[in-house]
ZAFI-775706 format. One record per residue (C-alpha): chain; residue in one letter; residue number from 1; x, y, z. Coordinates in steps of 0.5 Angstrom, whole numbers, padded with zeros to 4 digits. Layout:
residues N
ATOM   c   r     k      xx      yy      zz
ATOM   A   a   NUM       X       Y       Z
...
***
This chain:
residues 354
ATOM   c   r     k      xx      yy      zz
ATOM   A   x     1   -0069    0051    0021
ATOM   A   x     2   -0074    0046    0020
ATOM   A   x     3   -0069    0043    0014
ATOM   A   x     4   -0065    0043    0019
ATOM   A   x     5   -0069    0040    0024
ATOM   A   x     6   -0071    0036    0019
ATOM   A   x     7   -0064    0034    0017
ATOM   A   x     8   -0062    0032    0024
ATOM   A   x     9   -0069    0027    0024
ATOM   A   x    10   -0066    0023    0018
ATOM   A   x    11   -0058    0022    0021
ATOM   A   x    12   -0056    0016    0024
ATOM   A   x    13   -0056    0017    0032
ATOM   A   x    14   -0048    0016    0035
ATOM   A   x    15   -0051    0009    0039
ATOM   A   x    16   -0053    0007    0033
ATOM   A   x    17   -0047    0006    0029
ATOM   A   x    18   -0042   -0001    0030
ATOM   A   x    19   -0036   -0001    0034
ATOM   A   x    20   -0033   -0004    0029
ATOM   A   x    21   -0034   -0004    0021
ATOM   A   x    22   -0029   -0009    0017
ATOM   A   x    23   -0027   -0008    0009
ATOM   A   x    24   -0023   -0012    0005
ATOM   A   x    25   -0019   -0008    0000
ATOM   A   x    26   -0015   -0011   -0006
ATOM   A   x    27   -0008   -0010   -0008
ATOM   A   x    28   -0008   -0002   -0004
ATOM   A   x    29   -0008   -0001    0003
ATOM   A   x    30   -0013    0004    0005
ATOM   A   x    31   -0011    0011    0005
ATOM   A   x    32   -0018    0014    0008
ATOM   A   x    33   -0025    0014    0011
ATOM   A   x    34   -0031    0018    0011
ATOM   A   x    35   -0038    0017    0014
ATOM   A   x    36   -0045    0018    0012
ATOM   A   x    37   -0050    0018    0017
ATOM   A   x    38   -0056    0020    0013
ATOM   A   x    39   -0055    0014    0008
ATOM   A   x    40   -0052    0010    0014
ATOM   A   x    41   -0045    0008    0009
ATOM   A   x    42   -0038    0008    0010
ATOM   A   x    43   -0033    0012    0004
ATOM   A   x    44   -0026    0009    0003
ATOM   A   x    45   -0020    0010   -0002
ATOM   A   x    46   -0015    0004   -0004
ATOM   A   x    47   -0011    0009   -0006
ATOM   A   x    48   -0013    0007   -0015
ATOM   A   x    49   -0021    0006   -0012
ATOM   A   x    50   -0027    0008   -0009
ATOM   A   x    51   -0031    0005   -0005
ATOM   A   x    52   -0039    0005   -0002
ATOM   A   x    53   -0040    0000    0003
ATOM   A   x    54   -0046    0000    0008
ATOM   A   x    55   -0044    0000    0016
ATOM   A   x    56   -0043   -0009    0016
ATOM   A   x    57   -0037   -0008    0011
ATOM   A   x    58   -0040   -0010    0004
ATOM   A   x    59   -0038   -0006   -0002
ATOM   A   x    60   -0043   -0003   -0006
ATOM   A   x    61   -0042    0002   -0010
ATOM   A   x    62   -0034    0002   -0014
ATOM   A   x    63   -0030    0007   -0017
ATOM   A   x    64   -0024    0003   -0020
ATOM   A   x    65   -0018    0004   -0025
ATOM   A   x    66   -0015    0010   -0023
ATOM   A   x    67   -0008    0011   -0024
ATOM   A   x    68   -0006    0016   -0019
ATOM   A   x    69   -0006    0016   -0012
ATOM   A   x    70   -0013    0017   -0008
ATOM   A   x    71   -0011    0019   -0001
ATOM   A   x    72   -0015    0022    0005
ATOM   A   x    73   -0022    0024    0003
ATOM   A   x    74   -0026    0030    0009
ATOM   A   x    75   -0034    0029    0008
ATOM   A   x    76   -0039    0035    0005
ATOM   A   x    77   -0046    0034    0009
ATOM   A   x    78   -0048    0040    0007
ATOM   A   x    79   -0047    0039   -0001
ATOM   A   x    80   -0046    0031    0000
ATOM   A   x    81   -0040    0030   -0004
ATOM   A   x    82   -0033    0027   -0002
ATOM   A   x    83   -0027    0033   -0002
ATOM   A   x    84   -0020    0028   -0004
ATOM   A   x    85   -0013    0028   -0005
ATOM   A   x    86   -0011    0026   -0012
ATOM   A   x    87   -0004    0025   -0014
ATOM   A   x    88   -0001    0023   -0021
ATOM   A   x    89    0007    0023   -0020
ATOM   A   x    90    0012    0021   -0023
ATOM   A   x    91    0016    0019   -0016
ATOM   A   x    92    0017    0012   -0013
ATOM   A   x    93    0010    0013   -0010
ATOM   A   x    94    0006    0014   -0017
ATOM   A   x    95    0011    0010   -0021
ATOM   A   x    96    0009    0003   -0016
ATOM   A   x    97    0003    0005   -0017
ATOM   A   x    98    0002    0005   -0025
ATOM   A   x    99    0007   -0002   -0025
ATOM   A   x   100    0002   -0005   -0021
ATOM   A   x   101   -0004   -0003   -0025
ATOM   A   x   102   -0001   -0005   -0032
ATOM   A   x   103   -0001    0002   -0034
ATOM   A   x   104    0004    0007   -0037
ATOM   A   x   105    0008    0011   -0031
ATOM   A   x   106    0007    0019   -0030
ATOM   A   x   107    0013    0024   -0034
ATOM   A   x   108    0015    0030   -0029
ATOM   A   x   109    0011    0035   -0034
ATOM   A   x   110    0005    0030   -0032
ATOM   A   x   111    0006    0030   -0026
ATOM   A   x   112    0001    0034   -0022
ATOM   A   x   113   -0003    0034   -0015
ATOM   A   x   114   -0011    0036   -0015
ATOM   A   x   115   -0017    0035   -0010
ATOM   A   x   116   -0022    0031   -0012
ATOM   A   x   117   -0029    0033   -0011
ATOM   A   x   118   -0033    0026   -0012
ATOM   A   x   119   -0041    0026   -0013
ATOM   A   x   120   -0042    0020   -0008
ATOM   A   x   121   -0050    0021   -0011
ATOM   A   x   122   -0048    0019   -0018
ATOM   A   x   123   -0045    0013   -0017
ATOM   A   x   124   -0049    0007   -0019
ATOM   A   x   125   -0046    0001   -0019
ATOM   A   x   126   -0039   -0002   -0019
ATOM   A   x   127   -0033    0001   -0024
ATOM   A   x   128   -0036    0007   -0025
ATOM   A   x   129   -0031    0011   -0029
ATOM   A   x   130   -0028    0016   -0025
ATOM   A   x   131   -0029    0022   -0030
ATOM   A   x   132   -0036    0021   -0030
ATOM   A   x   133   -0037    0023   -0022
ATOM   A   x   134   -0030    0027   -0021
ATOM   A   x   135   -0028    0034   -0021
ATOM   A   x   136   -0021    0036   -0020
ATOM   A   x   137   -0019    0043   -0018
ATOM   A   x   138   -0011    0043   -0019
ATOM   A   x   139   -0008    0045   -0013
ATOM   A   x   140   -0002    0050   -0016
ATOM   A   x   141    0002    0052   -0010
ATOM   A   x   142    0003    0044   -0009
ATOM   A   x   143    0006    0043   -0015
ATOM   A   x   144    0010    0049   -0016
ATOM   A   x   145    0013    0047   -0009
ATOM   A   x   146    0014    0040   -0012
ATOM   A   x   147    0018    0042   -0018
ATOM   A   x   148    0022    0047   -0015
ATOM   A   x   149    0030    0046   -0014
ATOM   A   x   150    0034    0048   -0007
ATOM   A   x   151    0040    0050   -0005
ATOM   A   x   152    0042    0048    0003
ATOM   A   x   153    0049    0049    0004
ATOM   A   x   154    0053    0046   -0002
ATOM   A   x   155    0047    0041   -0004
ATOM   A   x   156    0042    0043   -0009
ATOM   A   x   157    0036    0039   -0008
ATOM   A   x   158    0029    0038   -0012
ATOM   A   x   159    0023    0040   -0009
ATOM   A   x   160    0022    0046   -0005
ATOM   A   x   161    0020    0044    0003
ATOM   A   x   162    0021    0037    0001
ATOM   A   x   163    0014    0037   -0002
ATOM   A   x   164    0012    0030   -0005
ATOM   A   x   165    0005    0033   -0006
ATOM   A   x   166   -0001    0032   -0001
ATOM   A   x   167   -0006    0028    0003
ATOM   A   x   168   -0009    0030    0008
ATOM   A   x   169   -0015    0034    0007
ATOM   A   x   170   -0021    0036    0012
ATOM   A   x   171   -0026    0042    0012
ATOM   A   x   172   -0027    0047    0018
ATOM   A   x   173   -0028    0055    0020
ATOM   A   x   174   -0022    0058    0020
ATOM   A   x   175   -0016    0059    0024
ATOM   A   x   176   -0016    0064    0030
ATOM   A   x   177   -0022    0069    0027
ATOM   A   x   178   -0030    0068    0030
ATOM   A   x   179   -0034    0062    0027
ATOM   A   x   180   -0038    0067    0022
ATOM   A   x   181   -0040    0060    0018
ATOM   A   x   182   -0036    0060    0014
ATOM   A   x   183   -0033    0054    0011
ATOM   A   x   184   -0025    0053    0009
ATOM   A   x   185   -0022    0047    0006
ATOM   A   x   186   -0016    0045    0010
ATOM   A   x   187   -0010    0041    0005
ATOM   A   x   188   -0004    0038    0008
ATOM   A   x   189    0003    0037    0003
ATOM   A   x   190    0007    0030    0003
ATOM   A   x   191    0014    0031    0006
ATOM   A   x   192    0019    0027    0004
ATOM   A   x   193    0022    0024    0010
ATOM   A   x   194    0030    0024    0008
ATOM   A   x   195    0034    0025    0014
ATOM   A   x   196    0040    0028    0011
ATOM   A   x   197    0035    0034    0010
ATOM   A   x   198    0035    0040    0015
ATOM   A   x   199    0029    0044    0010
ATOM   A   x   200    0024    0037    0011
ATOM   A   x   201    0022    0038    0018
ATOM   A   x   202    0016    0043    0018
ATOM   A   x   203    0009    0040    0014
ATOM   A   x   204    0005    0045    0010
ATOM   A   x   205   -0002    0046    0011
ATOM   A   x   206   -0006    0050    0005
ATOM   A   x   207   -0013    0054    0006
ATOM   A   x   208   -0018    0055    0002
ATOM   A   x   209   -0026    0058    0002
ATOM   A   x   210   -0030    0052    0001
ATOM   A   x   211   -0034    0057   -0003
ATOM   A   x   212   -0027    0058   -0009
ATOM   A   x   213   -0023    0052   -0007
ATOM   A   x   214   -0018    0054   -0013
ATOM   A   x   215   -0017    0060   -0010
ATOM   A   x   216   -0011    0060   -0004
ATOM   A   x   217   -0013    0064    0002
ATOM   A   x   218   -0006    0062    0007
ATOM   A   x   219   -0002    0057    0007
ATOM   A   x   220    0001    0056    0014
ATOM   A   x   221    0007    0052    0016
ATOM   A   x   222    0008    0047    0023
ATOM   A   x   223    0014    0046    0026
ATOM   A   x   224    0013    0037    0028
ATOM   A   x   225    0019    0035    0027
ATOM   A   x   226    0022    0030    0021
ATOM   A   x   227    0015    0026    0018
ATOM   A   x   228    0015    0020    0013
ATOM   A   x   229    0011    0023    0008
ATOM   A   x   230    0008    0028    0011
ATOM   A   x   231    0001    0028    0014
ATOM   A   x   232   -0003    0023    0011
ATOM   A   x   233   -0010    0025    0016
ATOM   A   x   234   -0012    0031    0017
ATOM   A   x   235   -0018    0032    0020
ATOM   A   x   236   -0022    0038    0023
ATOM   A   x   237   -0027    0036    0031
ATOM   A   x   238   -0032    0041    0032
ATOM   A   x   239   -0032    0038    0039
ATOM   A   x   240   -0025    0039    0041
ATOM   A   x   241   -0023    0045    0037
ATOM   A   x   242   -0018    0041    0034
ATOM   A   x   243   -0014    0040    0028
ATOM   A   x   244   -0011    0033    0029
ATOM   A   x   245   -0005    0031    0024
ATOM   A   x   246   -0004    0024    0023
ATOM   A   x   247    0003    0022    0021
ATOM   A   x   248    0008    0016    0019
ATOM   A   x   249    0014    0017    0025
ATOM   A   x   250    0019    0021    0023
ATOM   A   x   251    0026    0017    0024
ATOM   A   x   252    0031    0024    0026
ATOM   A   x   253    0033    0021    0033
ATOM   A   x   254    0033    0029    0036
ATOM   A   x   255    0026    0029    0035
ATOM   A   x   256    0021    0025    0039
ATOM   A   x   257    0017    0022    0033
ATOM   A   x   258    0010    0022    0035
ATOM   A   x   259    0005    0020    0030
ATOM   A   x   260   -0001    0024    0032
ATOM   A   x   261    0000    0032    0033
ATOM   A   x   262   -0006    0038    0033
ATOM   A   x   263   -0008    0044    0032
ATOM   A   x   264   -0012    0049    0037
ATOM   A   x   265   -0017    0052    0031
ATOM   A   x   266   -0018    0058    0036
ATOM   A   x   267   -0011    0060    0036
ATOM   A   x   268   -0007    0067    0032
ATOM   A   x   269   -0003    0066    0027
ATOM   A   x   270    0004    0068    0027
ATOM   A   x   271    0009    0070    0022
ATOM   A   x   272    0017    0069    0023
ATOM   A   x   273    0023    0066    0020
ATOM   A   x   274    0022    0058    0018
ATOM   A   x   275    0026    0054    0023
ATOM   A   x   276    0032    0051    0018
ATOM   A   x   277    0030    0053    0011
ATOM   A   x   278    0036    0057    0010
ATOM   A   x   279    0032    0059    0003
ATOM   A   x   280    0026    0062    0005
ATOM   A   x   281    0027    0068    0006
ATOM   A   x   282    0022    0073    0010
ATOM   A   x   283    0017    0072    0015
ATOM   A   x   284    0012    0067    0013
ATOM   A   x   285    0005    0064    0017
ATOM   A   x   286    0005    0059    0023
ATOM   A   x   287    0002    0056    0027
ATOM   A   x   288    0004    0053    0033
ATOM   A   x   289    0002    0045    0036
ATOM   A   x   290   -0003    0045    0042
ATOM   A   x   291    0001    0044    0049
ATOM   A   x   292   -0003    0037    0049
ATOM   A   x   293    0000    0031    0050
ATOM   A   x   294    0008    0028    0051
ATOM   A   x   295    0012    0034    0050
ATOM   A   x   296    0020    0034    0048
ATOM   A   x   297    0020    0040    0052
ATOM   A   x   298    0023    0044    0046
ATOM   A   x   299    0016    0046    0044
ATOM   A   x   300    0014    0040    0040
ATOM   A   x   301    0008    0036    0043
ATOM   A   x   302    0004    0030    0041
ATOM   A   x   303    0002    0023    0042
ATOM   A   x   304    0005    0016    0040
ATOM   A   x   305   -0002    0012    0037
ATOM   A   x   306   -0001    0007    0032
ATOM   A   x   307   -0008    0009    0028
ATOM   A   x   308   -0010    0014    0024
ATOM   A   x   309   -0005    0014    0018
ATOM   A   x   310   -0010    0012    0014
ATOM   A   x   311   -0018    0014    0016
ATOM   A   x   312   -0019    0019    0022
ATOM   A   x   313   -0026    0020    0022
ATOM   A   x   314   -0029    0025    0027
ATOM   A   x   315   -0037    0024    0028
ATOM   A   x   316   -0038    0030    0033
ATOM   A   x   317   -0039    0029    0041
ATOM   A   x   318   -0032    0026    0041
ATOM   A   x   319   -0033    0020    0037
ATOM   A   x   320   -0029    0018    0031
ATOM   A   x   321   -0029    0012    0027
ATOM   A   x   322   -0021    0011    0027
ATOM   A   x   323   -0018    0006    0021
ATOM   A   x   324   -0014   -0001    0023
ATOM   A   x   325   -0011   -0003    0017
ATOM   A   x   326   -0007   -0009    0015
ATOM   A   x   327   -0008   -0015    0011
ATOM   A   x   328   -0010   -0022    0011
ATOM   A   x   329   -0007   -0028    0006
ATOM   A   x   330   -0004   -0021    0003
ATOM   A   x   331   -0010   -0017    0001
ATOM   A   x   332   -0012   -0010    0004
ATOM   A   x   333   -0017   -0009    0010
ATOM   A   x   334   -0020   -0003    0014
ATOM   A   x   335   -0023   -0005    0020
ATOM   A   x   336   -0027    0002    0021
ATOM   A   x   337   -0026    0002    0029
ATOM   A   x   338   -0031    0007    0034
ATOM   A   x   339   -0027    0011    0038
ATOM   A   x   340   -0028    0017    0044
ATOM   A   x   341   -0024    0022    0046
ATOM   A   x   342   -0019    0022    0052
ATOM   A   x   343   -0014    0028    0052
ATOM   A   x   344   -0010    0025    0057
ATOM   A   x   345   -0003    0027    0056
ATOM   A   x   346   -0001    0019    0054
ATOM   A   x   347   -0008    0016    0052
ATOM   A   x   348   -0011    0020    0047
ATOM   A   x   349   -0017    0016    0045
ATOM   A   x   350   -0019    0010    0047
ATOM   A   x   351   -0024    0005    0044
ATOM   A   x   352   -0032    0004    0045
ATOM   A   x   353   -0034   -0002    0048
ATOM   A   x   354   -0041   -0004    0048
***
């Protein structure tokens, strides 16, 4: 109790942060956010680099010249360490990727998805070498998905799920049981956003203990309609109880298309057949999307807000640092933007003005 008091002394309080932290970024637009509170800095992944910046927007700390896709990133306080998704494929993603760096592309028999455990205190100065501050755990079920060949109606396909691998990563209790403390690593697949697919509208969650994040536990199926590689933020909020996915907009017109979804983590999980994916057989685990927000009425529920794609960052008490991407004179920047929680059926949050 008096670490943990002790602790507490030493984080930065909620109405000490900035309302707004801006960061440029190079040729790659950012793809997550993290917050340290006790060392008062910002984490962020531009896709082939990391970055330490304080809370004015300067980078001080780099891990360069990684050839893969370094996509969203959850916070460990406890263990201090950054949890990351880390691809290296030989799709179009992977291949653009490899081009733009000037290196060699990825063959299929290369190809392969991991989360990436960064020891933030390791990393002193710029272009640190990513293998002296990374340790990747493979994540199996992810790549077996990916490599695996279809059959819907007379079309054989590749990839089962429509999998391109995963992004979003966040850490929580687990779903629909009792708060013992124990802590789980949620991680959510890419879905490729293919509208002549009818095996593509569910998105894909993997849960593992925190404490063997190379065993799978369950690996849960959400029913949201069409998506553009899938969810790219995933993010756990201890004050709402919520599971948040934050998606690119879906392009099937019989879906509502939202961009943001959630998860209520107190619910059961059930098994059943899954929605329009004629090879599954059996029943498998689901979950259902909470009753928030705009519905079709058809039981998909959600909100149309344009951020979060690329950093959903909850900081507790209803507060998140949100990302606001986009680019100027053709670089990349992340304006790390101070948000509340609304919940109201057409606003979900709303930004802090001071």
């Amino acid at each position: 109790m008096k670490t943990l008091l002790l602790f507490m002394s030493l984080v930065l309080g909620l109405n000490q942060l900035p309302t707004s932290v801006m960061i440029n970024g190079e040729r790659f637009h950012v793809q997550g956010i993290a917050l340290d509170r006790q060392e008062e800095c910002l984490y962020c992944s531009f896709t082939s680099a990391f970055f330490k910046t304080d809370l004015q927007g300067n980078i001080t700390a780099s891990v360069t010249g990684i050839n893969g896709h370094l996509g969203a990133m959850t916070w460990d306080p406890v263990e201090r360490k950054v949890y990351a998704s880390l691809e290296f494929k030989d799709d179009e993603i992977g291949t653009g990727i490899s081009r733009k760096l000037g290196k060699e592309a990825y063959s299929r028999s290369q190809t392969t998805f991991n989360i990436a455990v960064i020891d933030v205190d390791r990393i002193k100065g710029f272009d640190v070498p990513a293998d002296s501050v990374m340790t990747l755990i493979r994540v199996d079920e992810a790549i077996k998905d990916y490599m695996a060949g279809v059959t819907v109606g007379s079309k054989e396909l590749e990839h089962r799920y429509a999998c391109s691998g995963i992004d979003g990563i966040t850490i929580g209790p687990a779903i629909g049981k009792k708060d013992n403390g124990e802590r789980y690593l949620y991680v959510a697949y890419g879905i490729y956003g293919d509208t002549a697919r009818t095996d593509n509208d569910n998105n894909v969650i993997l849960c593992y203990s925190l404490r063997n994040p190379g065993k799978l536990k369950h690996k849960y199926f959400v029913y949201t309609g069409n998506t553009r590689w899938g969810v790219q933020n995933l993010a756990y909020d201890s004050h709402t109880g919520k599971l948040f996915l934050a998606v690119y907009q879906g392009r099937k017109a019989h879906f509502p298309n939202y961009n943001l979804y959630s998860l209520d983590m107190s619910q059961k999980p059930f098994k059943a057949p899954l929605k329009d994916v004629p090879y599954q057989k059996g029943k498998v685990e689901q979950l259902k999307l909470s009753e928030d927000g705009l519905t079709d009425g058809k039981g998909i529920y959600g909100w149309y807000f344009p951020w979060g794609s690329t950093g959903l960052c909850p900081l507790g008490e209803g507060y998140y640092y949100i990302s606001e991407n986009g680019k100027i004179e053709g670089n990349n920047y992340c304006r790390a933007t101070l948000y509340r929680w609304v919940g109201e059926k057409d606003k979900v949050f709303e930004k802090v003005e001071r």
